[in-house]
C-alpha positions in Angstrom: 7.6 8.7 3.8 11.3 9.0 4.8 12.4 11.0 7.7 13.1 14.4 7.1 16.6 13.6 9.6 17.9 10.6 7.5 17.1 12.5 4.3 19.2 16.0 5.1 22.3 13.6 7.0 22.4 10.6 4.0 22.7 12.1 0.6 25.0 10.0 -0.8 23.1 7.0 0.8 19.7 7.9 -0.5 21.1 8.7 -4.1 22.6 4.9 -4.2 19.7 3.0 -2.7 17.2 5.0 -4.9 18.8 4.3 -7.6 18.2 0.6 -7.3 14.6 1.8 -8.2 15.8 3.1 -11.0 14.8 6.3 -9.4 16.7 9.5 -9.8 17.2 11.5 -6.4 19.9 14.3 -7.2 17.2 17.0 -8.5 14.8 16.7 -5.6 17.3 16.3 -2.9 18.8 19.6 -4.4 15.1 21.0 -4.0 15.2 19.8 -1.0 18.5 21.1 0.2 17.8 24.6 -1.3 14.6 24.8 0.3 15.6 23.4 4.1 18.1 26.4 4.3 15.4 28.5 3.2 13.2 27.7 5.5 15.6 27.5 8.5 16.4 31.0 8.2 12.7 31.9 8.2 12.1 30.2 11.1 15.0 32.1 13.0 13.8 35.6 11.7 10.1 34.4 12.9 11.5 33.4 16.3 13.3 36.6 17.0 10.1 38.7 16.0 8.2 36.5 18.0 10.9 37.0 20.7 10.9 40.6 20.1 7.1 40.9 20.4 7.0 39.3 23.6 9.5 41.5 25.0 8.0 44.8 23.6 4.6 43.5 25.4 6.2 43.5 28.5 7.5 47.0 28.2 4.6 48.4 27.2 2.9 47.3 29.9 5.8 48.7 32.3 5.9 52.0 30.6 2.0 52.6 31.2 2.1 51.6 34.8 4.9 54.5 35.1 2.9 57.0 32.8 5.4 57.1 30.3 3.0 57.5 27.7 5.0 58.8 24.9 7.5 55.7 25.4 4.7 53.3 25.3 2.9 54.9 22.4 6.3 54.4 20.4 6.3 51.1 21.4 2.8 50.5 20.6 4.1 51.4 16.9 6.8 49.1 17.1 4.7 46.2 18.1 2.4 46.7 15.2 5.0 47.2 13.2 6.2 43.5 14.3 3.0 42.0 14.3 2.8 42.6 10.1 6.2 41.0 10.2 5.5 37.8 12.2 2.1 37.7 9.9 4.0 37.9 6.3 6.8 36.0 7.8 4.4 33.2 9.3 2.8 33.1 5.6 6.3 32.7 4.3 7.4 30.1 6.6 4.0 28.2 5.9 4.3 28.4 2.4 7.7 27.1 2.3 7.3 24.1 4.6 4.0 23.0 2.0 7.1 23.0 -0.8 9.3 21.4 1.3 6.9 18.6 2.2 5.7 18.2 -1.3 9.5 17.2 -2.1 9.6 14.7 0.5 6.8 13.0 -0.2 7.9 12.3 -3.8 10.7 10.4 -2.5 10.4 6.6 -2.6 10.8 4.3 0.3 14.8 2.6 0.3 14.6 -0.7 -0.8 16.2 -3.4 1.0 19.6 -4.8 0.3 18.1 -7.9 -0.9 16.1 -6.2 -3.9 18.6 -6.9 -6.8 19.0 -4.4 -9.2 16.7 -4.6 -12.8 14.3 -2.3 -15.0 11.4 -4.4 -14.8 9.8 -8.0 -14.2 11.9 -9.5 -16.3 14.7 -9.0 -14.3 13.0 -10.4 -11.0 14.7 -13.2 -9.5 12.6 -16.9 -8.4 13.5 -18.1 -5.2 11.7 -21.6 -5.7 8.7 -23.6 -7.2 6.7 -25.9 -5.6 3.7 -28.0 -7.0 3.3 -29.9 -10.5 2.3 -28.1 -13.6 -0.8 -30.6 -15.0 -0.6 -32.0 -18.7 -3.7 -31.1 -20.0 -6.4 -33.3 -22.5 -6.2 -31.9 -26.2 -9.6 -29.9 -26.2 -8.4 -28.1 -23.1 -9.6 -24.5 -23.3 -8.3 -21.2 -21.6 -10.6 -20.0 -18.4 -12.9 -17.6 -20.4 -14.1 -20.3 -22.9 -14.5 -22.9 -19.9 -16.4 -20.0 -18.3 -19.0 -19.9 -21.4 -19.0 -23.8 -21.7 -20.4 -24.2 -17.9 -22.3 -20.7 -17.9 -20.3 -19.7 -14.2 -18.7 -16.2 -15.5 -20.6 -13.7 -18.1 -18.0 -11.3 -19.2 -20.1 -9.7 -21.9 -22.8 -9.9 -19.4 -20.7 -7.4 -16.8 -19.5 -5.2 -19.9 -22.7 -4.3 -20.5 -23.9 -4.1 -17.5 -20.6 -1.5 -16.6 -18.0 -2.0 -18.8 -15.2 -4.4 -19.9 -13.0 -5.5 -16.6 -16.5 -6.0 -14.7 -17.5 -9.5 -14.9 -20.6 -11.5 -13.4 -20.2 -14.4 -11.4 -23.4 -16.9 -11.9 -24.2 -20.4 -10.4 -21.1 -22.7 -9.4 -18.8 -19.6 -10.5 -20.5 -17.1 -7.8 -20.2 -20.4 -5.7 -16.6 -21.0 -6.1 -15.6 -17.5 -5.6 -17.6 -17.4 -1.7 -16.0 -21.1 -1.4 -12.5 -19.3 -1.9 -13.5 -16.3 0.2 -14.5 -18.0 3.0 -11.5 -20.9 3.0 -9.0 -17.9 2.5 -10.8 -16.3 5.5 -10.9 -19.2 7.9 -7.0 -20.0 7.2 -6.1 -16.6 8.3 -8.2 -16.8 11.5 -6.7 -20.1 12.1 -3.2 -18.2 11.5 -3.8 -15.8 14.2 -5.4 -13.4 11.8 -7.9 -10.7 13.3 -10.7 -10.5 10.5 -12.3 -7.0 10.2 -15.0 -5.4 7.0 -13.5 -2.0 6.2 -15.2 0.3 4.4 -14.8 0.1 0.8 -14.2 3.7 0.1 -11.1 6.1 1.9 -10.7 9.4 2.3 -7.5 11.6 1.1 -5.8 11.3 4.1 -6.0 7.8 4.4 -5.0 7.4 0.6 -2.0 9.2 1.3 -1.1 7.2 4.9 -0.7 4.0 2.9 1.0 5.7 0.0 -1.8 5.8 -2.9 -1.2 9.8 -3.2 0.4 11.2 -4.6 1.8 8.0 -6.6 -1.1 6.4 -7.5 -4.1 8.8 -8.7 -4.6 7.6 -11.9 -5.2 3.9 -10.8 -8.2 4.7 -8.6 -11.7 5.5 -9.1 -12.5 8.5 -7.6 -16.0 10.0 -6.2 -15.2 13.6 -7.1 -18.4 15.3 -5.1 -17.2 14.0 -1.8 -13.5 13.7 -2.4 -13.3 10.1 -1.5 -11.5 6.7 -3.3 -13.2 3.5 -3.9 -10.2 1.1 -2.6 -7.7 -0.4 -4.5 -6.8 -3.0 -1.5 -8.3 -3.6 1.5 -4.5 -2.6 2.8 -5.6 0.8 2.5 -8.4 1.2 5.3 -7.0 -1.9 7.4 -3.7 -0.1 8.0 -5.3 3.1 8.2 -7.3 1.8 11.4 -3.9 2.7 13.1 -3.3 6.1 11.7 -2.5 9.0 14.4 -2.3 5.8 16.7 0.1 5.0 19.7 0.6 1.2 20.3 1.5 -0.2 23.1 4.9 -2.4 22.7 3.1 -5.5 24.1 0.5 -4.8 21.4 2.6 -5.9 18.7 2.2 -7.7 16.5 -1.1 -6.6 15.2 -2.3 -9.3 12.7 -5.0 -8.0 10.9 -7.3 -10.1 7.4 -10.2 -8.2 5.8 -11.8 -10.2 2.5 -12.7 -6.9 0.3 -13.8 -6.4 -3.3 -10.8 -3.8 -5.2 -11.2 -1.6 -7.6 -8.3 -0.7 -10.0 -8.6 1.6 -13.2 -5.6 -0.6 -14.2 -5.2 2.7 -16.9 -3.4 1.6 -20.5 -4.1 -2.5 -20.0 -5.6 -4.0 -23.1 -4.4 -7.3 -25.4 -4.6 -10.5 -24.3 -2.6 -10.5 -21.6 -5.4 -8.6 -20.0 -8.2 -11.5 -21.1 -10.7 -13.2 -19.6 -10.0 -12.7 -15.4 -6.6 -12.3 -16.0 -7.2 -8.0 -15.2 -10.3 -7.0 -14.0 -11.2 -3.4 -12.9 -13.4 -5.3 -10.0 -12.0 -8.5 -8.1 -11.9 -9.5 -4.7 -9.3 -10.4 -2.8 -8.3 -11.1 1.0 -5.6 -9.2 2.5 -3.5 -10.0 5.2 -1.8 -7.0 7.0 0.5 -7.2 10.3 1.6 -3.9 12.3 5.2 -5.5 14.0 8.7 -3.8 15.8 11.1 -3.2 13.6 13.7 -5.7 15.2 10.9 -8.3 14.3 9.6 -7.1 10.8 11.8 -9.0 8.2 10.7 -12.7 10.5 7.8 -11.2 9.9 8.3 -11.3 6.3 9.3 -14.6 5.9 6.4 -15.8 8.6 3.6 -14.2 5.7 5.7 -15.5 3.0 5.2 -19.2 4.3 1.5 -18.8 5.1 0.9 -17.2 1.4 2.9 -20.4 0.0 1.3 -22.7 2.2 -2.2 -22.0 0.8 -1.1 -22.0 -2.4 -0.1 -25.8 -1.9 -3.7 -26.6 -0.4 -5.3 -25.4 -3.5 -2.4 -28.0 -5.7 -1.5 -24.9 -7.7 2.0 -25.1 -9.2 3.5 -21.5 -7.8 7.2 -20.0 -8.0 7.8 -17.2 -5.7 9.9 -14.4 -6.8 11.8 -11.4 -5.6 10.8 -8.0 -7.2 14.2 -6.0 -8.6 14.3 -2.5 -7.9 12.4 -1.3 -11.4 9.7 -3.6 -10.5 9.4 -2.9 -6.7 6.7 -0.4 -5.5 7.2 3.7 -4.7 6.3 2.2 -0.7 7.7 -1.0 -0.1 11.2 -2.2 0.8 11.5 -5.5 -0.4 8.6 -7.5 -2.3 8.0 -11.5 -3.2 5.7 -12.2 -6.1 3.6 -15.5 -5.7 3.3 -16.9 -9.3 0.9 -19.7 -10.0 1.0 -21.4 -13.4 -1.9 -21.4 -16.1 -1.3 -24.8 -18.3 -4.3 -23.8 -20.6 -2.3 -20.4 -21.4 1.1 -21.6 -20.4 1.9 -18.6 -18.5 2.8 -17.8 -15.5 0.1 -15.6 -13.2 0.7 -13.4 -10.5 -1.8 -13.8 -7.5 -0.2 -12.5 -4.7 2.5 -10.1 -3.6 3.9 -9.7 0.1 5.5 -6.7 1.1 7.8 -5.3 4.2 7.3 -1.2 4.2 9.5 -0.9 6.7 8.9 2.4 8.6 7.9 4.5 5.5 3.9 3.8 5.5 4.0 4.3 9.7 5.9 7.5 9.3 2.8 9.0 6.8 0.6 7.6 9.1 2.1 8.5 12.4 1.7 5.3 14.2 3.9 4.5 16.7 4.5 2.3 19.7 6.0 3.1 23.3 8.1 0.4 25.4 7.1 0.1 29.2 10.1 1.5 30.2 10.3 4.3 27.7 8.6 7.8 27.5 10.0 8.1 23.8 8.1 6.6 21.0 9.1 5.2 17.6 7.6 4.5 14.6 6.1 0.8 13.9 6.8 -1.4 10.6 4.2 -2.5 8.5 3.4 -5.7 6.5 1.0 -6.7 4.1 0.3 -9.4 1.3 -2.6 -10.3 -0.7 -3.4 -14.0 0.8 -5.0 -14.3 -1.8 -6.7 -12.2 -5.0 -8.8 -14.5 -6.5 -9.2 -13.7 -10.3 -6.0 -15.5 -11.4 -6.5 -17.8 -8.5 -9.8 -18.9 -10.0 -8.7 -18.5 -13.7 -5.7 -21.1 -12.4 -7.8 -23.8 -11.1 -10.2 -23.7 -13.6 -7.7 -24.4 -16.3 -5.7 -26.7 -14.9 -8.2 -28.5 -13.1 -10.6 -29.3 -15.7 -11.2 -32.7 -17.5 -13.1 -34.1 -20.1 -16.0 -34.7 -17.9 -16.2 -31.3 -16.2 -13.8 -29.0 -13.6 -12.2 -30.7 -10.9 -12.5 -28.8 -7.2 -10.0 -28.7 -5.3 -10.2 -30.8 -1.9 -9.9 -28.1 0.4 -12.3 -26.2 -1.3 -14.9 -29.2 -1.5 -16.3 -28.6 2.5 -17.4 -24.9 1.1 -18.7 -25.9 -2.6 -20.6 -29.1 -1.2 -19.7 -30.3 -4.9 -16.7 -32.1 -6.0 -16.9 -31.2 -10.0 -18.0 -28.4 -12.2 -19.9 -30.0 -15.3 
């Protein structure tokens, strides 16, 4: 959430960087305007009643300890009088400030002055590429019909267990997925990574800190009865351990990895982009997530960016990394890199990962801040995250390009966890 200061003093600011988005600020901002003088001259017409009231107490009390009774029996009159006022006026004032704060909070964060401008991922820029992109044997098949071949993934299995985007894992391919849960998890510990197991479903307020609500409602399943939200990242309740939370500066950073399943109604995705693992309504993934000062954050950035990549390269995936443009960059983040790993049985490109700076806007929602040693004042934190990594595509991409005539090639730095070197 953006501050309510930089908002009412930056206009013209806000209105430019938004419109990197591709995000239209003019009507809300005129909301929001409109409403801000609004409620400012509530407040002072509260505050003098209030002011009032206090006074008239004061007298009343005077004028009965001097048995002026028909004086304080008109004030008496006047202070009920008042009371009604502050009372309608307090509703007012209440009522407004709910408006005024559903405005703000349907403001995007700013991006970043590296986030070049675009309508949508084909407009996001690659950085680099790393790895080699295998040549494949002629009966090569895509990862849903290796899947069938080897009998490690049911998809038709999960759909009628649940539904399509719900697949069981059996054998080697409920093997391989613990094998890349556990590697991803012992990297990030290695990294300096604190692992936690968050629970796997939030409350409102928590979907709101991180910036789910009100943006993204219809993308999560939702347990009406008790109001609560299975998660859509394990981003949600890891940064959410630091909501209403005051940090001490020598606290930071907080570097935090939580392996999770997700859950994603993923809303209008069919065709065959959407095949096989390539979207799933269920997947697991391991998040990173770091809490940092915002003099350190960007480093920061660049610090996850190379772990990300670096893991990527242990697995011998052929990756590009990209930066998102404005139309493609999240409602909460300020500047996003895409991790790309290449799929030679479908010859596309997959996304697996994205690593995001949110600047102060998630820490303002979920007031977290940190106090220096030498300061009484506190200030808001910046806050990181990046899938590191989700493993659908990540599995999808070994399979594929790993497999052979004689069965699926493992990876090496997978083999300590799968005991085996080859799928067949």
């Amino acid at each position: 959430m953006l501050s309510i200061k930089y908002i009412l003093e930056n206009e013209e600011e806000l209105i430019s960087k938004l419109a990197v988005k591709n995000f239209d600020a003019n009507e809300i901002l005129d909301k929001i305007k409109s409403i801000s003088s609004s409620k400012k001259d509530v407040k002072q017409n509260l505050e003098y009643c209030q002011a009032e009231m206090n006074l008239i107490s004061k007298e009343i009390g005077m004028l009965y300890k001097t048995k002026q009774i028909v004086e304080a029996n008109e004030a008496k009159k006047k202070s009920t009088e008042l009371k009604e006022e502050i009372k309608n006026l307090s509703k007012e004032f209440n009522n407004i400030d709910k408006e005024f704060n559903n405005l703000i909070v349907q403001l995007p964060n700013i991006p970043n002055d590296l986030v070049p401008k675009g309508k949508g991922e084909k407009d996001n820029i690659e950085i680099r590429k790393g790895g080699t992109i295998p040549k494949l044997h002629k009966k090569a098949l895509a990862h849903w019909d290796l899947a069938k071949k080897y009998d490690i993934i049911d998809f038709e299995l999960g759909n009628k267990i649940t539904g399509s985007g719900f697949p069981v894992y059996k054998g080697k391919g409920a093997k391989i997925q613990r094998s890349l849960i556990s590697f991803f998890l012992d990297q990030a510990i290695e990294n300096g990574y604190n692992e936690v197991i968050p629970p796997l479903m939030v409350n409102e307020a928590s979907a709101f800190g991180t910036g789910q609500l009100p943006d993204k409602e219809g993308q999560m399943y939702t347990m009406t009865t008790d109001n609560l939200f299975l998660i859509p990242t394990a981003e949600v309740p890891v940064t959410n351990i630091y909501r209403d939370t005051i940090l001490k500066a020598d606290d930071l950073p907080i570097k935090t990895t939580a392996y999770t399943p997700c859950f994603r109604r993923e809303a209008g995705s069919y065709g065959k982009d959407v095949r096989g693992l390539n979207r799933l309504h269920q997947f697991d993934k391991v998040e990173i997530v770091q809490i940092q000062k915002p003099e350190n954050s960007y480093d920061t950035l660049n610090e996850m960016l190379e772990y990300i990549e670096s893991l990527l390269i242990k697995l011998e995936l052929p990756y590009r990394i990209l930066t998102l443009c404005g139309g493609d960059l999240s409602f909460t983040s300020a500047l996003t890199y895409d991790f790309e790993v290449y799929s030679a049985a479908q010859k596309k490109w997959l996304e697996v990962s994205s690593v995001s700076n949110f600047e102060s806007f998630q820490a303002n929602r979920l007031k977290l801040r940190y106090r220096s040693k030498d300061s009484k004042k506190t200030q808001l934190t910046h806050t990181l995250n990046g899938s590191a990594l989700a493993l659908p595509r990540i599995l999808a991409a070994i399979l594929e390009n790993n497999q052979t005539e004689k069965g699926i090639k493992i990876p090496k730095v997978l083999q300590p966890y799968f005991i085996y070197d080859i799928i067949n």
